[in-house]
C-alpha positions as CSV (number, residue, x, y, z in Angstrom):
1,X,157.4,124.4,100.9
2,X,156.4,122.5,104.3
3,X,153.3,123.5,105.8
4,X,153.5,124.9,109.3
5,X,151.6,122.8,111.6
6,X,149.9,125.1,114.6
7,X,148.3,123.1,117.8
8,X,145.6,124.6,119.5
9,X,145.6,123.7,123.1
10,X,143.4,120.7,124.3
11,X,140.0,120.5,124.9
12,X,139.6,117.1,125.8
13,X,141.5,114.4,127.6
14,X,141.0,110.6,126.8
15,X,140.5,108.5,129.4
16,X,143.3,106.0,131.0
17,X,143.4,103.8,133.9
18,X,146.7,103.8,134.9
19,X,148.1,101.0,137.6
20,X,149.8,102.9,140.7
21,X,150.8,99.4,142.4
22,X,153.9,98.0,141.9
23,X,155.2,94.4,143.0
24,X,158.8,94.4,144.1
25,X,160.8,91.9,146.0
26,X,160.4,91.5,150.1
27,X,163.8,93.6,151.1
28,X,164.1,95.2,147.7
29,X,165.5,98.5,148.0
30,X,163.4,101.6,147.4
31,X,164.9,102.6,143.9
32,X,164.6,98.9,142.9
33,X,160.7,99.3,144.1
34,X,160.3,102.7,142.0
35,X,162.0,100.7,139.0
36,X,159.6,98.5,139.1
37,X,156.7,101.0,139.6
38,X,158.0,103.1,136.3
39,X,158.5,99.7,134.3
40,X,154.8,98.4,134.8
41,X,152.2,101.8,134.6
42,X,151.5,102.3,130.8
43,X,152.1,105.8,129.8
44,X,149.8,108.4,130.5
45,X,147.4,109.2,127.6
46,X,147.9,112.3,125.4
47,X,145.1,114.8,125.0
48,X,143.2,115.2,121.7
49,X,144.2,118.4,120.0
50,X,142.9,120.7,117.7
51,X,144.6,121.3,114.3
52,X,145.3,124.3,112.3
53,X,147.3,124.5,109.5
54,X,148.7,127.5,107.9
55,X,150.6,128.4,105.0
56,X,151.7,130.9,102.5
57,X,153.9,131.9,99.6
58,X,153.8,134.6,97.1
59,X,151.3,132.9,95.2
60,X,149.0,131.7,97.8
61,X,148.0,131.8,101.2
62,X,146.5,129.0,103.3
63,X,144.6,128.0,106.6
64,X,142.5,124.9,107.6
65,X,141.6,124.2,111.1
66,X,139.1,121.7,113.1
67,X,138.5,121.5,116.8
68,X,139.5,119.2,118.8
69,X,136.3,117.2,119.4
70,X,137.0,116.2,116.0
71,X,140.4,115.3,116.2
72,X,139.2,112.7,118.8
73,X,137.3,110.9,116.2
74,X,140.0,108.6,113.9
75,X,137.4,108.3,111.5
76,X,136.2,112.0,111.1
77,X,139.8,113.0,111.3
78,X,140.8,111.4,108.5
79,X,137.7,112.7,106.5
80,X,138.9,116.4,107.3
81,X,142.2,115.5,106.3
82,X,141.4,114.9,103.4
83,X,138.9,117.5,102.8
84,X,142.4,119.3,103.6
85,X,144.4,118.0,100.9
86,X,142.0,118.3,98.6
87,X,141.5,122.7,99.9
88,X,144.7,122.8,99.7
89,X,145.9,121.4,96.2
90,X,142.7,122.7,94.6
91,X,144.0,126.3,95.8
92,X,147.8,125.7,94.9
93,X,146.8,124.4,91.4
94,X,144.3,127.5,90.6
95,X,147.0,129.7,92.3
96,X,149.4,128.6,90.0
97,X,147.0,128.7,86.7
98,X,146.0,132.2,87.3
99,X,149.7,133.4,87.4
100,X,150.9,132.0,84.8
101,X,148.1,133.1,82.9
102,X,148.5,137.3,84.4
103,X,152.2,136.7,83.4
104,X,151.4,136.1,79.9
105,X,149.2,138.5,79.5
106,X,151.6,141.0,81.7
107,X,149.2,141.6,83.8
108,X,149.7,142.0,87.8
109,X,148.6,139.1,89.9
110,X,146.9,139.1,93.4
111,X,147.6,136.1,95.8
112,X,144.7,134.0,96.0
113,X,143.4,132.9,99.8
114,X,141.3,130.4,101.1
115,X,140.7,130.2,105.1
116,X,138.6,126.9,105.8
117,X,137.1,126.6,109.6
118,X,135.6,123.9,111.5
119,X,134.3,124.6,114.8
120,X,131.5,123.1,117.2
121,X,128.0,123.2,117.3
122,X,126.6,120.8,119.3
123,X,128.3,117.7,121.0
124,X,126.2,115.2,122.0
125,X,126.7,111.8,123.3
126,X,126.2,110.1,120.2
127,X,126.6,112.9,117.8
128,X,128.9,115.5,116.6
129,X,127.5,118.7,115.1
130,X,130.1,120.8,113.1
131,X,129.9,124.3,111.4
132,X,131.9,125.3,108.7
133,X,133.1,128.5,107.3
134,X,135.1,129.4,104.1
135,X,136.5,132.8,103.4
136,X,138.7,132.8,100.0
137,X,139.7,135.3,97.5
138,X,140.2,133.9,94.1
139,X,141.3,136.9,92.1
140,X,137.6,138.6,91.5
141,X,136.1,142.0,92.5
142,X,136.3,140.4,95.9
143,X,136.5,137.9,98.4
144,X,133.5,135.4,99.2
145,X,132.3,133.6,102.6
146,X,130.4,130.6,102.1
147,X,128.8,127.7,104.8
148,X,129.3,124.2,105.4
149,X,127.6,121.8,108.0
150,X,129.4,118.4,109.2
151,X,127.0,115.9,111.0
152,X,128.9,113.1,112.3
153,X,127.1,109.9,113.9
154,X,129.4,108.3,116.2
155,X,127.4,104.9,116.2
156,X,127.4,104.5,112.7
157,X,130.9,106.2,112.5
158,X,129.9,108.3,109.3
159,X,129.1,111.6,108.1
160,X,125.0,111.9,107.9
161,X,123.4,115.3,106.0
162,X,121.3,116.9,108.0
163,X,118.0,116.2,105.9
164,X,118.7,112.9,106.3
165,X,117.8,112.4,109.8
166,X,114.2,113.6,108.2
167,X,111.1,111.9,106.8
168,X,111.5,114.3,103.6
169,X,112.4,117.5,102.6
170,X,109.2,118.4,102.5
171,X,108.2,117.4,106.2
172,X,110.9,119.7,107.4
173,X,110.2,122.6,105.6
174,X,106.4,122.4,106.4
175,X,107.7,122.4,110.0
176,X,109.9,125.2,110.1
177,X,108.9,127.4,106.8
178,X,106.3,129.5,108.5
179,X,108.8,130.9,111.7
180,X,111.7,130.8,109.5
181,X,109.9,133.2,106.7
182,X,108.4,135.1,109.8
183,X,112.2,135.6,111.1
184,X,114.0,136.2,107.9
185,X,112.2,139.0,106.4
186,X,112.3,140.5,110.2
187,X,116.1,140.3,110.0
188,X,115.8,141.5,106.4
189,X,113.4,144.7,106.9
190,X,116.1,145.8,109.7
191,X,119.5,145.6,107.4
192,X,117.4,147.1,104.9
193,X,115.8,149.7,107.0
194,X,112.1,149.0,105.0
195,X,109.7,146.6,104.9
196,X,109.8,143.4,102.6
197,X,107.2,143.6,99.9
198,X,106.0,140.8,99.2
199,X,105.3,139.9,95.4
200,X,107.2,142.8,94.7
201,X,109.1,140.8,91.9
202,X,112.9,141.2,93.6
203,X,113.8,137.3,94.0
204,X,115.6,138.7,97.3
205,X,112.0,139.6,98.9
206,X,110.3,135.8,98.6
207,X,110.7,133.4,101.2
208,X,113.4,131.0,101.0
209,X,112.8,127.2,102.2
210,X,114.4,125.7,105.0
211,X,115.6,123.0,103.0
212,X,118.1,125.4,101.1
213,X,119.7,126.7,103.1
214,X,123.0,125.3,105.1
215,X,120.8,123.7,108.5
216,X,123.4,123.2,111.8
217,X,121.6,121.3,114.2
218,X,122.5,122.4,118.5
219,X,121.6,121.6,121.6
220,X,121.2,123.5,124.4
221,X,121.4,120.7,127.1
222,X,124.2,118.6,125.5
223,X,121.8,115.6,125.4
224,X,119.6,116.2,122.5
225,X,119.0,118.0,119.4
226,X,117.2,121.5,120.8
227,X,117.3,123.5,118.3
228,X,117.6,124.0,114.3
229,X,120.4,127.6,112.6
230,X,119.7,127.9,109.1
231,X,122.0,130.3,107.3
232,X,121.7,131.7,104.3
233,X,124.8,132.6,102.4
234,X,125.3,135.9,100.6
235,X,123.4,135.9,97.2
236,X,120.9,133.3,98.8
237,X,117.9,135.8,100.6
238,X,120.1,139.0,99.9
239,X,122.4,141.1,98.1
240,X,125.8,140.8,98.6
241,X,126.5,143.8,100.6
242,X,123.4,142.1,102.9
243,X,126.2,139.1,104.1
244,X,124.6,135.9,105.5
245,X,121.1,135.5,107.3
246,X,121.8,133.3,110.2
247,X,118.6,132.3,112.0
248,X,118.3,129.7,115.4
249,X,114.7,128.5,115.8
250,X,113.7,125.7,118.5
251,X,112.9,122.4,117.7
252,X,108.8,121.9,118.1
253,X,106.8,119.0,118.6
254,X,105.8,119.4,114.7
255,X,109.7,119.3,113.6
256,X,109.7,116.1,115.8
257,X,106.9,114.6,114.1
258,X,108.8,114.9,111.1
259,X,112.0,113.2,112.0
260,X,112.4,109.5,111.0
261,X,112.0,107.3,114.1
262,X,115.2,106.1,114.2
263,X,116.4,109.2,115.2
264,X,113.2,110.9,117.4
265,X,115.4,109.6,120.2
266,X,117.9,112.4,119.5
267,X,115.7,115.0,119.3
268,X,113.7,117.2,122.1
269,X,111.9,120.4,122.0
270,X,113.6,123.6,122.8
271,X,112.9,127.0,123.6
């Protein structure tokens, strides 16, 4: 089966410089003129698209998309094409295990699904901040979401984890693990409709680092780094039925401190 190949529309246009003068011939007739016009301006450039893929069959269904921003990048773009393959066959193969396995056991089989979705965060001039969501069903009491970040450094033309960009782990949790805690259990006292006990024994009441949790870093004047979303997945700071905790907090002149030089130039405090 041939995936089906679905292009969003463009988001960005590369640059061109395109010639509009043309050299003909003193006397040369007006269609020789235009000949010569068409024969020497390159061709226009072709926007940057995003790509989503989608398939199905009785056995599996499939989706994988990235934004165009990312598309843009040769590098990056062939990094999430192969984190495409790799969805993809992974899926196909377990797909196919798992039937073969209800068929011998005559037992009915549900079609597995795996939805895998880039989209942007931040885009800065030397950075690319990505987030990423998967939503699959694997044949259990149901379906799960989980979160991915994609940090790419256009200078260095390579992927970077988030922590990196930090003096430690540490560092950056004693920067943000007071107003994170603060802002969690507020979120989680109003899904749960009670106040978080804490010490109370239920791993879902304690504080959860920064550090562990999937960090997207945005910008909110396209220039630097301004703030920090941490989300926690389900099973992470709640129960199941809770979902995800996603939290935004602004970068401070304390999380700045604890960046690696390097990269302070990236950075600025938010609000």
């Amino acid at each position: 089966m041939k995936p089906v190949l679905l292009l969003a529309p463009a988001l960005m246009l590369l640059s061109a410089c395109i010639d509009d003068e043309a050299t003909a011939e003193p006397g040369a007739s007006a269609d020789a003129t235009a000949r010569a016009t068409s024969s020497r301006a390159p061709a226009p450039a072709q926007p940057t698209e995003a790509v989503a893929v989608a398939e199905a069959d009785k056995l599996y269904a499939f989706e994988f998309a990235y934004p165009a921003e990312a598309a843009a990048i040769p590098a990056l773009k062939a990094h999430l094409d192969a984190e495409l393959d790799e969805a993809r066959a992974s899926l196909v193969s377990e797909a196919k295990e798992s039937h073969r396995s209800a068929q011998a056991e005559g037992l009915g089989f549900n079609p597995f699904e795996r939805t895998v979705k880039w989209s942007v965060v931040a885009a800065l001039p030397g950075w690319l901040s990505l987030f990423g969501e998967t939503s699959e069903f694997m044949g259990g009491a149901h379906g799960n979401t989980s979160s991915a970040v994609l940090l790419w450094d256009k200078a260095a033309g390579r992927r970077r984890e988030p922590l990196s960009l930090f003096t430690s782990k540490e560092a950056f949790d004693a920067a943000l693990g007071k107003a994170y805690c603060a802002a969690l259990n507020a979120e989680r006292a109003k899904r749960r409709e009670e106040p978080v006990e804490a010490g109370s024994g239920n791993r879902f009441d304690d504080c959860v680092k920064p550090s562990d949790v999937t960090i997207l870093l945005g910008s909110a004047d396209k220039v630097h780094f301004t703030r920090v979303g941490l989300i926690a997945d389900a099973y992470v700071a709640g129960s199941y039925v809770e979902g995800s905790y996603e939290i935004t907090l602004p970068v401070t002149p304390n999380l700045i401190r604890a960046v690696k030089p390097e990269y302070r130039s990236a950075f600025a405090v938010g609000r």
